[in-house]
C-alpha positions, 0 to 999 in steps of 0.5 A, a space after each residue: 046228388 053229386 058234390 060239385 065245386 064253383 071256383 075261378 081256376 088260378 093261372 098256371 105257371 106257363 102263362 104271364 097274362 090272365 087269360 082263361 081266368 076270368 070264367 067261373 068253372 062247375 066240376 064234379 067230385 069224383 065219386 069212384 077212386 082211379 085204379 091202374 089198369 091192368 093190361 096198360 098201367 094206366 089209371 082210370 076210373 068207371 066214374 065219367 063225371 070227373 071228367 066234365 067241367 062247365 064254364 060259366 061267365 060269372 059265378 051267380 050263373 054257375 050258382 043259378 045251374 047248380 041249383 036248378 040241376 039240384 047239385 050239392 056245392 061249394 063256392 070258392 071264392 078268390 083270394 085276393 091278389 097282390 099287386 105285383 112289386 115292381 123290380 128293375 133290371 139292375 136288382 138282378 146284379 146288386 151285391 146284396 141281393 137275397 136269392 
């Protein structure tokens, strides 16, 4: 039994619009720690699970596999988004302004 988790991925900090936030994505929990090779430095794992994520178009499909496939999970759901405050170009050069 693999511990997996169903969420929808926040958008990163390089990109203004909502792309790649809109599907639900399965991935597993890693169950073998990462330790650093020894030839290369690099950190690895024996544990080839951490690096499957499977997307799904909406979260009762990511559900409906994880319990076909017998996968203990967890959801997480959304928060809810704020509206965006809106700002003109001339708040930039206003005296009082707070940084």
């Amino acid at each position: 039994m693999a511990d997996a988790r169903i969420y929808r991925p926040a958008k990163t900090a390089m990109q203004s619009g909502r792309a790649k936030t809109k599907e639900w994505v399965l991935e597993f929990a890693p169950a073998d720690r990462e330790e650093p090779d020894p030839l290369m430095g690099w950190t690895g794992s024996r544990d080839t699970r951490n690096q499957v994520h499977l997307f799904f178009a909406t979260k009762e499909e990511a559900v409906a596999f994880a319990e076909r496939e017998g996968y203990a999970f967890t959801v997480i759901d959304d928060r809810p988004e704020k509206p965006p405050t809106p700002k003109s170009y001339s708040d930039n050069f206003r005296f009082d302004r707070v940084d």
